[in-house]
C-alpha positions in Angstrom: 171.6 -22.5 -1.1 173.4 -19.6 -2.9 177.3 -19.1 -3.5 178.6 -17.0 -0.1 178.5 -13.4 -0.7 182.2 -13.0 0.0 184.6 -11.0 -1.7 188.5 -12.7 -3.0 191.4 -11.7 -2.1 192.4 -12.4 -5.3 191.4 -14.1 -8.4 192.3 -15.4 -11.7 190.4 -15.6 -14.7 191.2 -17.3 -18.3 188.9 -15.6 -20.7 186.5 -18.4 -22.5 187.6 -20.0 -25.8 186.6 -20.2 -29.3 185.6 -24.0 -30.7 188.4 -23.7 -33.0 190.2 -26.8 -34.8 193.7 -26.6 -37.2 194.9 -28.6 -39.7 198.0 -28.6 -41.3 198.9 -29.6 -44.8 201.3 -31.8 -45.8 202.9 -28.4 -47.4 203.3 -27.0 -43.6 199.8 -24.5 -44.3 197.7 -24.1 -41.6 193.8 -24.1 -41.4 191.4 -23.2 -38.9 188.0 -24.2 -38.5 185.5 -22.6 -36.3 182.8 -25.2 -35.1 180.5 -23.0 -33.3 178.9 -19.7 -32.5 179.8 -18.9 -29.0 183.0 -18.9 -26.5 182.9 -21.4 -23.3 185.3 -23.4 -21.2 186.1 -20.4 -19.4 188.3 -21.0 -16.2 188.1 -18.8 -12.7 190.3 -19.4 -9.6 188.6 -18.0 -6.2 191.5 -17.4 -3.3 189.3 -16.3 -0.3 192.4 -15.3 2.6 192.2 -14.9 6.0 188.4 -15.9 6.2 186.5 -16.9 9.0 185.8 -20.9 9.6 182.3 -19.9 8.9 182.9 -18.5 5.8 184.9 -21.2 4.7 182.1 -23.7 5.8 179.6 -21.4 4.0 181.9 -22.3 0.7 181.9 -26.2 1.4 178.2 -25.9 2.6 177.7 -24.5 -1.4 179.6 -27.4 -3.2 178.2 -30.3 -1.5 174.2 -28.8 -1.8 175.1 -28.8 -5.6 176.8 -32.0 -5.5 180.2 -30.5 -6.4 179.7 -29.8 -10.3 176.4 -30.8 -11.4 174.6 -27.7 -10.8 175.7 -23.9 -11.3 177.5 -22.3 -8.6 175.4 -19.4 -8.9 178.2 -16.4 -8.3 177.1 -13.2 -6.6 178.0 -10.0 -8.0 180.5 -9.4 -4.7 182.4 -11.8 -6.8 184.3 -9.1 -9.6 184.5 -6.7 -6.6 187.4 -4.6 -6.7 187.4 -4.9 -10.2 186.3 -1.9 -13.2 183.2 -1.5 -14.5 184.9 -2.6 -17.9 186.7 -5.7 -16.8 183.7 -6.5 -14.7 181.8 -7.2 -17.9 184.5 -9.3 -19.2 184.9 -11.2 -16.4 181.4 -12.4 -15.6 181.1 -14.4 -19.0 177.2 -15.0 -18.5 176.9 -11.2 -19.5 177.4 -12.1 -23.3 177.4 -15.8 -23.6 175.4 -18.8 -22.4 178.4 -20.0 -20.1 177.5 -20.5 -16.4 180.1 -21.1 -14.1 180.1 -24.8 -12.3 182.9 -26.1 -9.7 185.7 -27.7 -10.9 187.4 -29.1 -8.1 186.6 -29.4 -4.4 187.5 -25.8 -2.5 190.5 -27.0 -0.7 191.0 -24.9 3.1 194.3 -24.0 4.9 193.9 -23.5 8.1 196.1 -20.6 8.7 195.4 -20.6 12.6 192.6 -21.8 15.0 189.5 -19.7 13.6 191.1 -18.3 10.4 191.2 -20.1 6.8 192.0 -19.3 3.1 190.1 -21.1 0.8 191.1 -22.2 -3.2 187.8 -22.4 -5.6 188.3 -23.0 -8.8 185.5 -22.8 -11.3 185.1 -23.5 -15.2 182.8 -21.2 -17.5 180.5 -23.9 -19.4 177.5 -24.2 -22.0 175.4 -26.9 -20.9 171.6 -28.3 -22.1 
């Protein structure tokens, strides 16, 4: 089963981060360490508004066939829609990384009235074996 081919309403993104460590000296300097080669933990919120309860089923359909976060949600590309060619790039992390993106929580659905929903992913950007 693949990730719905639905575009967000909106959508937030925290860029992935550097393996980075600092240490402080007893004089107040600071260090910092760099223990790896590539960005991850990466973080995307999904809000889907004003969705059908299809849709919205189509979304928990996709998190319980990959057993929430053990397998990689597999985003489409209707997922950086609306956004430039440039941030578009930056966005979809796998472009110049190893990070794929995995569920972190459970979608959680409002039920805004009988037949309509707006649904919360949120997804983190990791390197996995």
């Amino acid at each position: 089963m693949t990730y719905p081919a639905i575009t967000s309403s909106s959508r937030k993104f925290t860029a992935p981060r550097w393996p980075t460590k600092a240490f402080v000296s007893q004089a107040g300097t600071t260090t910092r360490r760099l223990y790896g080669s590539k960005p991850a933990q990466a973080d995307l919120q999904l809000t889907y508004r004003n969705v059908t309860d299809d849709q919205a089923s189509a979304i928990l359909d996709h998190y319980q066939s990959l057993k929430g976060p053990m397998s990689k949600a597999g985003l489409p590309s209707e997922t950086w829609d609306g956004a430039s060619t440039e941030l578009s790039k930056q966005l979809d992390v796998s472009d110049y990384s190893d990070v794929d993106w995995y569920f972190a929580a459970a979608p959680t659905v409002d039920n805004i009235f009988p037949g309509v929903s707006t649904v919360q992913v949120k997804l983190i950007g990791e390197i996995r074996d």
